[in-house]
MARVOMI-329258 format. One record per residue (C-alpha): x, y, z. Coordinates in steps of 0.001 Angstrom, whole numbers, padded with zeros to 6 digits, always signed. Example, Ala and Ser with C-alpha at 12.3 -4.5 7.8 and 13.67 -1.06 7.14 Angstrom:
BEGIN
+012300-004500+007800 +013670-001060+007140 
This chain:
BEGIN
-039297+043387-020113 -038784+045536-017302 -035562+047436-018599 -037243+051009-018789 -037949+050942-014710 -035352+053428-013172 -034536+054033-009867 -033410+057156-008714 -033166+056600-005209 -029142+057126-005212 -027224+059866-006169 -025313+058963-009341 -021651+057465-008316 -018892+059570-008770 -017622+059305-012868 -013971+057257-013332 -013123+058234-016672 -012699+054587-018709 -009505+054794-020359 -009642+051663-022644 -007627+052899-025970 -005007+049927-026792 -001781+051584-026850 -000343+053924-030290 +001518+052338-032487 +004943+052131-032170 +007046+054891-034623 +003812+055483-036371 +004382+057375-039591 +002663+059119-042882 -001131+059591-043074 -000671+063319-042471 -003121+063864-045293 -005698+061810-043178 -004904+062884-039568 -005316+066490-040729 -009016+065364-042194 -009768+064215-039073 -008670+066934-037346 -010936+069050-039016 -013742+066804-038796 -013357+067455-034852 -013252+070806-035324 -016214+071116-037286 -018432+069226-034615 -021194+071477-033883 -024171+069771-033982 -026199+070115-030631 -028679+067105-030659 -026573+064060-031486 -022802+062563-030871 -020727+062847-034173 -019841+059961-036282 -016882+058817-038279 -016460+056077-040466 -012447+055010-041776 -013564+052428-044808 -010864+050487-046572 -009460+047207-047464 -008054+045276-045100 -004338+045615-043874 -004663+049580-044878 -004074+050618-042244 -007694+052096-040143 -007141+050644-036811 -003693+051746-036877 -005017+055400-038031 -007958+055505-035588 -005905+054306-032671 -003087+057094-033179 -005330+059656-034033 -007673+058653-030689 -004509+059005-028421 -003849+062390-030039 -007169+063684-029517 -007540+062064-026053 -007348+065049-024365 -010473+066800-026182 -012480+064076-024142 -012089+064103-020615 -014606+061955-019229 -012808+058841-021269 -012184+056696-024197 -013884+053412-024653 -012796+051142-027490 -014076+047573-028545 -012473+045445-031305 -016425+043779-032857 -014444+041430-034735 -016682+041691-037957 -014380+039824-040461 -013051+037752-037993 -013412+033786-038853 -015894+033103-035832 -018603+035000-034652 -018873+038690-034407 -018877+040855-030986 -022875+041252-030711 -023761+044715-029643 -025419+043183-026702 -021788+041870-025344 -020143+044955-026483 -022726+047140-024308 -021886+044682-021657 -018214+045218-022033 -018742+049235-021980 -021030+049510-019015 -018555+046833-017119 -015828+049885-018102 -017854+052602-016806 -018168+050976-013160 -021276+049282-013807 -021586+046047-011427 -021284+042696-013541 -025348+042324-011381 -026573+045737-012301 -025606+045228-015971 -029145+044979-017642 -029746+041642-019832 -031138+042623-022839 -030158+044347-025372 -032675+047301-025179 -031907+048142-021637 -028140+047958-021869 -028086+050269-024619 -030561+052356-022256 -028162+052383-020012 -025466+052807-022101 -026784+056116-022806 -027836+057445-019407 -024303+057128-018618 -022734+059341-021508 -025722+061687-021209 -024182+064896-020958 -020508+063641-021015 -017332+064115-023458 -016830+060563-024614 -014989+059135-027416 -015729+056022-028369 -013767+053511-030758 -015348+050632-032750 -013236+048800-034197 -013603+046227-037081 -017308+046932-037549 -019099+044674-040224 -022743+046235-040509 -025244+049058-039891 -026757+046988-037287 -023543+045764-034968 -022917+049389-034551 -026189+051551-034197 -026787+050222-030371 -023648+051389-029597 -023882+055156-030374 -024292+057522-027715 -027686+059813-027415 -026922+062975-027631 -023883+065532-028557 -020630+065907-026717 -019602+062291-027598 -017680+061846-030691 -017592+057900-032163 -014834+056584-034535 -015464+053522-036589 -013583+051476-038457 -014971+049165-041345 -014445+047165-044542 -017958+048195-045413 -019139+051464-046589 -021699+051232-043658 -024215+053412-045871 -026896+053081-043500 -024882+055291-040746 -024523+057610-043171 -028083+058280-044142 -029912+057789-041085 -027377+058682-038519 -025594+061392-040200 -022026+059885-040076 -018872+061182-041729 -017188+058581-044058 -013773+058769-044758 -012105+056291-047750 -008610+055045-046265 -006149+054039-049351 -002859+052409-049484 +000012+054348-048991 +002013+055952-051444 +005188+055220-052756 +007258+057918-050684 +005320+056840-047358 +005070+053038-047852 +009631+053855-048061 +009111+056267-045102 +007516+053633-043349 +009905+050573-043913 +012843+052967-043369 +011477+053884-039597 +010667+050316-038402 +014465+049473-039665 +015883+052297-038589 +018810+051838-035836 +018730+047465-036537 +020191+047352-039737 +022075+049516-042262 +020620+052030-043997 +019134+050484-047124 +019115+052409-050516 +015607+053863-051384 +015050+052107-054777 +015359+048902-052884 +012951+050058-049953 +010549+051015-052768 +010849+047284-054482 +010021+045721-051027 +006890+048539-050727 +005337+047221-054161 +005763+043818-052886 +003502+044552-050047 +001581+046451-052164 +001893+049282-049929 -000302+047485-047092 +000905+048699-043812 +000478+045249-042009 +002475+043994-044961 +005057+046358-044862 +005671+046164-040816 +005848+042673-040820 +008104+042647-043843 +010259+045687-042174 +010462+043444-038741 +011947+040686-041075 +014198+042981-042390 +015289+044539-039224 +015973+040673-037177 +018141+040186-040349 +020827+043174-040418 +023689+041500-042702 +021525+039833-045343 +021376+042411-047733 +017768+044025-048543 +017991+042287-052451 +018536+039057-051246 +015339+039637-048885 +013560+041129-051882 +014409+038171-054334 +013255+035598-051325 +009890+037681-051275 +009626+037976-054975 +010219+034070-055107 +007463+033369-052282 +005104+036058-054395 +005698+033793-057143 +004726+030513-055493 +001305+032095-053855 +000600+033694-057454 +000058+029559-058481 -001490+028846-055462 -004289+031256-055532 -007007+032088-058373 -006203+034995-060787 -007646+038054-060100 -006505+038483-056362 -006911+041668-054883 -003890+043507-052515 -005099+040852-049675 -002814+038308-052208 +000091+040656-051532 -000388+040575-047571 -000636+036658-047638 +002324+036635-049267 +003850+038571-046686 +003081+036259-044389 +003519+033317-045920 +007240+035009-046629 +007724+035713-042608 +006306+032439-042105 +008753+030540-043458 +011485+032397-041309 +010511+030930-037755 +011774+028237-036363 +010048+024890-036636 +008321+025122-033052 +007432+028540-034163 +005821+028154-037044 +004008+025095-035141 +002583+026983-032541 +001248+029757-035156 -000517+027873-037331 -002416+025648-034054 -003066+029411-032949 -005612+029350-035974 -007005+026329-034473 -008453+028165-031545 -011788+028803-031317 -012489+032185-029158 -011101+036267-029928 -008135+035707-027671 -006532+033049-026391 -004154+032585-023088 -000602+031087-022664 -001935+027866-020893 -004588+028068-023793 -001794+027873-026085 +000352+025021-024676 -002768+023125-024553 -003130+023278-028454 +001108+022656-028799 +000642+019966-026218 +003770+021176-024923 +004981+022971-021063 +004094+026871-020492 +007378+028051-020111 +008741+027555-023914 +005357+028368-025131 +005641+031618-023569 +009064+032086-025339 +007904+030713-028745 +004565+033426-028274 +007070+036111-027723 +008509+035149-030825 +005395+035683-033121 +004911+039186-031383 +008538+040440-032379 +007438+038855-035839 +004026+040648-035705 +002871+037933-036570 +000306+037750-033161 -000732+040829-030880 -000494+040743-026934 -003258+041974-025396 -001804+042086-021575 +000383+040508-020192 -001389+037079-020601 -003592+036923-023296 -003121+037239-027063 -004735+037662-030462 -004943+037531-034065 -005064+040263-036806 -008309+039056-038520 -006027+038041-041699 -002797+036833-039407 -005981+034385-038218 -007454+033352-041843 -003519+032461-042800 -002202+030267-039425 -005761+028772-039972 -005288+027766-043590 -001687+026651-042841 -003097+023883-039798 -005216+023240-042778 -002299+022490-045376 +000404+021464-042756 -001165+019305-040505 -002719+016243-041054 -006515+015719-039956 -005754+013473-036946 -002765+015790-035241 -005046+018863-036209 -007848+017241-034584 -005860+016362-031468 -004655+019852-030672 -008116+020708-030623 -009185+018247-028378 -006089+019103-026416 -007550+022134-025846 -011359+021762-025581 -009748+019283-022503 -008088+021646-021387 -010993+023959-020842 -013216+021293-019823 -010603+020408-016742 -010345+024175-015943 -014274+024746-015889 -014534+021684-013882 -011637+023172-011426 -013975+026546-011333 -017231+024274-010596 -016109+022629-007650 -014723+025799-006083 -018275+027237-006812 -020063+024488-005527 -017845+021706-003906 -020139+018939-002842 -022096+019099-006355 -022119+016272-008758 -019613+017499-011664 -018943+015552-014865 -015413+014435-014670 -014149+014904-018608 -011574+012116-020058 -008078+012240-019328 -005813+014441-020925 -002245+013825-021475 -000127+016554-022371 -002593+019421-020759 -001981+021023-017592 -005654+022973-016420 -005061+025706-014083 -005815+025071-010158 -007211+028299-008434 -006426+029217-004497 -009944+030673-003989 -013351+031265-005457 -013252+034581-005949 -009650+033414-008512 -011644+030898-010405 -014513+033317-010934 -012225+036488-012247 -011116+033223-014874 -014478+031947-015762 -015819+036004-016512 -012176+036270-018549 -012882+033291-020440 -016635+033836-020582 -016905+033812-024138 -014143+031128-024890 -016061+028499-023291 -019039+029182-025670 -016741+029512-028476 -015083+025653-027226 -018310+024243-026728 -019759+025350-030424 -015689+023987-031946 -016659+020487-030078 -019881+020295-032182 -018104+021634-035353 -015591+019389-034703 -017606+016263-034208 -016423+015758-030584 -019957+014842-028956 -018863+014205-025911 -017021+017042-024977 -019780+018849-026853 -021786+017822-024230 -019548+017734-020847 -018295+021059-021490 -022048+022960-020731 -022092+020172-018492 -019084+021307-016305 -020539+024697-016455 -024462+024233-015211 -023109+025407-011817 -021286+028264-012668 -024515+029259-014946 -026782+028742-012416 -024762+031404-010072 -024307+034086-012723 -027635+033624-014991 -025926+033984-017830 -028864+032995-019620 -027550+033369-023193 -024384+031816-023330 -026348+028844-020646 -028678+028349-023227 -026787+028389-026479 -024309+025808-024804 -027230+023663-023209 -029029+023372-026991 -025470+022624-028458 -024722+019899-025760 -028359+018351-026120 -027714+017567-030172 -024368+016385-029074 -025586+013659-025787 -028554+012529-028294 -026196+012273-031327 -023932+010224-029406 -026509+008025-027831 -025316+009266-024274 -028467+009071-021820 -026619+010006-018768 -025035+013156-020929 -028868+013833-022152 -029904+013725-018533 -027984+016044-017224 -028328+018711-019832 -031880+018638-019513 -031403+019197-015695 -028746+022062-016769 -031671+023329-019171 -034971+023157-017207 -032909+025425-013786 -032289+027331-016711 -035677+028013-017722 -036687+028014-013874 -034595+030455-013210 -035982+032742-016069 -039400+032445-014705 -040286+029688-017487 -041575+027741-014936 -043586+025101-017598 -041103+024776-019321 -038568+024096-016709 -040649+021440-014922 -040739+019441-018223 -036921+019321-018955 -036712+018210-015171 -039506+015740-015424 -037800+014829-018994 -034366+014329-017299 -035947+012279-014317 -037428+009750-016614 -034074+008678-018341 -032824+008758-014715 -034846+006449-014106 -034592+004396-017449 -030620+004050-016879 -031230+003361-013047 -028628+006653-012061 -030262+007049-008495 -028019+010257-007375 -029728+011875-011027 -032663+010801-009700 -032108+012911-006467 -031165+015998-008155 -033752+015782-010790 -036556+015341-007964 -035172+018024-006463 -035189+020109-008832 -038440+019517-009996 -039590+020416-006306 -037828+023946-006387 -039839+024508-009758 -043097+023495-008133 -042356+025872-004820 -041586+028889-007205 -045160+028355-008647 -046331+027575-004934 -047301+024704-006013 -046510+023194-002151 -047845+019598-002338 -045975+018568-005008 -043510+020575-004030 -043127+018454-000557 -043436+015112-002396 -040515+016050-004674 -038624+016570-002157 -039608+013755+000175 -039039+011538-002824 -035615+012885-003307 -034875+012945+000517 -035713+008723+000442 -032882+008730-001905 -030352+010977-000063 -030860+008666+003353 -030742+005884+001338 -027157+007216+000003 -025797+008756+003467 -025630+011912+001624 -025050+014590+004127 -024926+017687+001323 -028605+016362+000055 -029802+016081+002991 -029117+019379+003815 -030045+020927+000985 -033855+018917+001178 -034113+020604+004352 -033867+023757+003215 -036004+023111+000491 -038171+021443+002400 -038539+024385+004937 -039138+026678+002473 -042520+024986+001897 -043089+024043+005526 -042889+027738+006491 -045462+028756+003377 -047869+026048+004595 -047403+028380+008392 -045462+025697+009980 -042879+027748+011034 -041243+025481+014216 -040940+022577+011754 -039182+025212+009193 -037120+026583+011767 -036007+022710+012947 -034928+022297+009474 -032950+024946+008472 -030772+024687+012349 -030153+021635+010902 -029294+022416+007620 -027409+025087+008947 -025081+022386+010734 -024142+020314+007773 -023178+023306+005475 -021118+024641+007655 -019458+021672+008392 -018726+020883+004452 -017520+024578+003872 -020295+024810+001625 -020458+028452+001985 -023301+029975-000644 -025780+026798+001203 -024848+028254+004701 -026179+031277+003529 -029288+030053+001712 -030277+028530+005078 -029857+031442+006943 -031942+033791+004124 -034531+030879+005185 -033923+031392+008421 -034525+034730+008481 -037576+034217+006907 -038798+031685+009680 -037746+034148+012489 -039764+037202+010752 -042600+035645+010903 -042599+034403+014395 -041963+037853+015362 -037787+037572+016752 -036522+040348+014635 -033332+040844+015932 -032354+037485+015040 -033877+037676+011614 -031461+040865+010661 -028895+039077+012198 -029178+036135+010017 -030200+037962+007118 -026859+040358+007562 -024586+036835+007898 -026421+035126+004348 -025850+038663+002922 -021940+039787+004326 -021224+035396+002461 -023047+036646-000918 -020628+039215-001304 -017633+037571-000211 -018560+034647-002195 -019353+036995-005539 -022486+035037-006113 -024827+038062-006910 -027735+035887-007922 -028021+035146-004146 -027421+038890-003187 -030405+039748-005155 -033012+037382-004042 -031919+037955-000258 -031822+041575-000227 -035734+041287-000404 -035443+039302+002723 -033065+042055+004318 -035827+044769+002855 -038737+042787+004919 -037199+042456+007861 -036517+046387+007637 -040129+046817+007050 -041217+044754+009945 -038596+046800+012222 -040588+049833+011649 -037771+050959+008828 -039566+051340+005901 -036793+054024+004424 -034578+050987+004346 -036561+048425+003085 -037156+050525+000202 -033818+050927-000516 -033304+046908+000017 -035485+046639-003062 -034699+049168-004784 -031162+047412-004940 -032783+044153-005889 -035104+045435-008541 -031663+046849-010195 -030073+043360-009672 -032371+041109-010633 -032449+043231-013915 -028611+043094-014851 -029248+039023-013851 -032135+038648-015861 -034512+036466-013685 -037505+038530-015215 -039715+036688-011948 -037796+037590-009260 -037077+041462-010582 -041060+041267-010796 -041197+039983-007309 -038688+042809-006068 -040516+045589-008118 -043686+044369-006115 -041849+044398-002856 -040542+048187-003112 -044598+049159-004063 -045317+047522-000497 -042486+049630+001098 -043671+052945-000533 -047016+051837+000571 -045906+051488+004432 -044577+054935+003698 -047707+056493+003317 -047594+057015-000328 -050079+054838-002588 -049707+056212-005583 -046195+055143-006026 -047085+052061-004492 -049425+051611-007123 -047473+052602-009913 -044822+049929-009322 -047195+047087-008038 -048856+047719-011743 -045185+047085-013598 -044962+043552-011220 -048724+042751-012452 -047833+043508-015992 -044513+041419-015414 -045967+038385-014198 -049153+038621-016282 -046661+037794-019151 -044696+035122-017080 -047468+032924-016320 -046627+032598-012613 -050056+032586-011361 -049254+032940-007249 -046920+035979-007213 -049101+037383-009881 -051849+037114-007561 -050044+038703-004839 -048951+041648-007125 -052623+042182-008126 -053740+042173-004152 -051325+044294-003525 -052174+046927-006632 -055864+046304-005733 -055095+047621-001960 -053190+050551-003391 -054637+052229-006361 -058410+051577-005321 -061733+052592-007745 -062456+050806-010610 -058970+049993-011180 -057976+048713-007822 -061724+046604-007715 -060474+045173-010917 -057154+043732-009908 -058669+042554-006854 -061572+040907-009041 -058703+038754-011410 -056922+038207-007848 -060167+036224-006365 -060067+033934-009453 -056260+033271-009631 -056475+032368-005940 -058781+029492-005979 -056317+027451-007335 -054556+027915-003993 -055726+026282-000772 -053096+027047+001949 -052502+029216+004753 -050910+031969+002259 -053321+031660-000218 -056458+031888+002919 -054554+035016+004307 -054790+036993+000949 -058393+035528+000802 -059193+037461+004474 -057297+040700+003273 -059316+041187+000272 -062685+040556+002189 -062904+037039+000621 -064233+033919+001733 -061256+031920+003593 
């Protein structure tokens, strides 16, 4: 909504070139034909208003990420300021890489804080090209299905040069965008032999050429085919190439009746496989086809013991295994994945060699195995919370992290695992880790606003606690939901999950859910300034907590609570509250709390006038946001930090306070609060002297929250742009300000009354 605001209050941040090419291949041979093509295409580059395109179309195993990738490393050094690459997975058996998470993943490359990243598509891709603006770029996409996965990702104007590589003929590029298509064929005879003979060479004998050109038309001159058929050859130096060839020729005849007529050369590299297959050891083979069990792009070692419920250690050895085979591809020095095909066939043999119920328990192995490690992450994140305990798992050891900052560098790895896991539960029919999964996770979502991947889990894991009859499952992902659509400024919404979640609570007699669901009903009412209700929420849930002995809830009611004692101007109460909050976080360690009572704090002290002690506490919440990594906090505080500046007579600073916050709240997508931080820097630039900018950004906070629905900070905004712009547009947004506030009837709402000139 608010992705086209720019600030330009910083100079730009010295350019690290992004050097993301995967490495060359290994001994790579032939395609001179096609290198020189390509090589001409660079040449030929002149056009001075847009990036040039390139397309590498052909069947699969030809051959075009192998081309693109060794022509990319020979052309590096034609672009200086970097290479970017991204694998978009189009044929892969799950879901494609959206543009939206590849923009992501090239911003994050380009130095782009994970908070600054914008969270729509539109602005990324904005963003995306302010950054190559003017820069010598190349950028590799990889595995690109259609017209529309690639078109965000192009670059704006000229200097960049993008390489794609497709199945599809991707017409649409070609038309509209001007792009270059080149048609990649299989090899011929005399390369397919040049080839074999160069992966053997120096591991076996040389082998005569009519028998190197047997084992080619096996493969049907595929280069994935014909490498992992060489690698075979080569980890067998006395077996004689015919006896190899006959063994291939038998297994080509045994696919021949397994598959239709009519197969294309895809029939030729499954036989390949299936041939190379057959050649690893039982444990091996085991492990491969369970790899084409797993649900996400790339998996991990402990990912993979999980499925062979066996120890790390041999896993690691057996993984190692498939790689000499190229049979898997290692990523780093952890993770793993799949050739798109190499996937379809270990997937289809789990289908043909395992039985339902052992197939069925490696997945559950694993989905456990997440589940235990998310919940690991969750209590690091936030240790006194409530966190759904998943069902023991024998034979799966989750990781245990050391610190926070560990657990969250795993949970942004595994990022799009966990959504891949949770939609596998539900495929698989495993409703109630379909449901504990998002479950596990509603804390880290609610510290990182991932908003897509919280929501597509949170739908997925409502179907699943209502298919399985599971009321205290339903109950909590409707509390997981409705912060969810609090957080997002869907404040409506978001009170009737909570209120939805409260009455099963109640139903089922679960008395803690009853305390966080009051609670979190309150927050929803104090974001709409709704106060009242806001304070019997939070009373209600407070009856509970002393009822309980809990010391965390306790704490965190007073915080809440102050929050709405300091709005109502009962600032020695708020400050009595937070001192006391203040207490019990710090004595549970419960570090991002500590600093959410001193943000409050701050607040309290501001306003009764003790400003040294507000930037004091406002500089300790801020110095444990960034140690913790929880840059939803950063963001919302760093107004805080930006009024306090303001009130010390530093408006320079406070503007640059919100500037910062505006830019953050926009990469975390809480439309509300980058409203409410837009709004804040117009009331810096207006202690500055200058109005007009004032004006200009108090109008994009109107036109925000106008859409929002959030009728308090909407009426605040249109105060403030009323006070700023003035004549018939200023009377006007103070005119729509009168009637929003009386709804309100509270100290805040009376003040705005008496700066406008209205009746108190």
């Amino acid at each position: 909504m608010l992705g086209g605001v720019h600030f330009h209050g910083r100079e730009r941040a010295e350019w690290v070139p992004p050097r993301q090419l995967p490495a060359d291949v290994p001994g790579y041979v032939n395609r001179v034909d096609e290198l020189a093509r390509l090589d001409e295409f660079l040449a030929a580059r002149h056009d001075p208003k847009s990036p040039a395109v390139c397309i590498v179309v052909g069947t699969a195993g030809v051959g075009k990420t192998a081309l693109a990738l060794h022509w990319a490393h020979r052309v590096a050094e034609h672009f200086p300021d970097g290479q970017l690459h991204v694998n978009l997975r189009g044929y892969d058996p799950g879901p494609p890489v959206t543009p939206s998470q590849a923009l992501e993943h090239f911003l994050r490359a380009m130095r782009v804080p994970p908070e600054a990243v914008p969270a729509d598509l539109e602005p990324r891709a904005a963003a995306y090209r302010t950054l190559l603006a003017g820069r010598r770029v190349l950028v590799v996409l990889d595995n690109a299905a259609t017209v529309a996965q690639v078109r965000p990702l192009l670059p704006g104007t000229a200097g960049c040069l993008v390489l794609i590589t497709s199945r599809s003929h991707l017409a649409g590029l070609v038309a509209r965008d001007g792009a270059h298509r080149f048609g990649l064929g299989v090899l011929t005879e005399e390369q397919a032999v040049e080839l074999l003979r160069g992966v053997t060479a120096g591991y076996r004998p040389p082998d005569t050429p009519e028998q190197l050109a047997e084992l080619a038309r096996l493969c049907a001159r595929l280069p994935l085919a014909l490498r992992v058929a060489a690698e075979r050859a080569g980890s067998r130096p006395h077996t004689p190439l015919r006896e190899l060839i006959e063994d291939l020729r038998d297994e080509s005849t045994l696919w021949d009746a397994l598959t239709p007529a009519g197969g294309d050369d895809s029939e030729a590299v499954r036989t390949v496989f299936a041939w190379s297959y057959r050649a690893l050891s039982a444990a091996a083979s085991r492990l491969f086809r369970l790899l084409g069990l797993h649900p996400g792009a790339e998996f991990g070692v402990e990912a993979a013991a999980a499925l062979a419920g066996a120890d790390v250690r041999p896993v690691r050895r057996l993984l190692d295994d498939l790689v000499c085979a190229h049979l898997v591809e290692q990523v780093d020095s952890t993770h793993f994945q799949f050739h798109d095909l190499l996937r379809a066939y270990a997937t289809d043999q789990a289908h043909r060699e395992e039985t339902p119920a052992s197939a069925a328990a490696a997945v559950r192995r694993l989905l456990l195995w997440y589940a235990h490690t998310a919940r690991a992450v969750s209590l690091l994140v936030s240790p006194s919370r409530r966190v759904p305990e998943p069902p023991r798992a024998d034979g799966v050891a989750p990781l245990a992290f050391t610190s926070r900052a560990e657990a969250v560098r795993w949970l942004e790895e595994e990022r799009g695992n966990l959504v891949a896991a949770t939609r596998a539960a539900e495929q698989a029919g495993m409703d109630d880790l379909a449901w504990l999964l998002p479950a596990v996770l509603a804390a880290c979502y609610a510290g990182t606003n991932w908003f897509d991947d919280w929501l597509a889990t949170g739908e997925i894991a409502l179907r699943a606690a209502r298919g399985s009859g599971d009321r205290a499952g339903e109950a909590a992902v409707l509390e997981s939901l409705g912060t969810a659509r609090v957080q997002r400024g869907e404040l409506a919404a978001g009170v009737e999950l909570h209120r939805a979640a409260l009455a099963i609570r109640e139903g089922i007699g679960d008395r803690t859910g009853q305390l966080a669901s009051a609670n979190a009903l309150g927050l929803a009412f104090l974001r709409g300034h709704r106060l009242a209700e806001a304070l019997a929420a939070f009373e209600r849930a407070r009856a509970i907590a002393v009822e309980q002995g809990g010391e965390y809830w306790l704490g965190v009611l007073a915080c809440n609570t102050a929050s709405a004692r300091c709005l109502l101007g009962e600032l020695e109460a708020a400050e009595e509250l937070l001192r006391g909050a203040l207490e019990v976080f710090r004595a549970t360690g419960e570090r991002v709390r500590e600093g959410n009572a001193l943000h409050g704090l701050s607040r309290v002290l501001r306003e009764r006038g003790r400003l040294a002690e507000a930037s004091e506490a406002i500089g300790a919440a801020l110095r444990i946001a960034r140690e913790e990594r929880h840059a939803v906090a950063e963001a919302y505080w760093l107004v805080e930090l930006g009024r306090v500046e303001a009130a010390s007579g530093r408006p320079e600073q406070a503007l640059e306070c919100c500037r910062r916050a505006a830019a953050m709240q926009r990469g975390l997508g809480d439309l509300e609060r980058e409203a409410l931080a837009i709004d804040a820097t117009g009331e810096a630039y207006a202690q500055l002297g200058r109005p007009e900018d004032a004006a200009r950004f108090h109008a994009m906070a109107v036109a925000a929250l106008r859409v929002l629905g959030n009728r308090w900070p909407l009426a605040r905004a249109l105060v403030n742009l009323g006070l700023t712009a003035g004549g018939d547009r200023g009377a006007a947004a103070l005119s729509e300000a009168r009637e929003l506030l009386a709804d309100f009837d509270d100290p805040a709402a009376r003040e705005l009354r008496r700066r406008i000139g209205s009746p108190a």
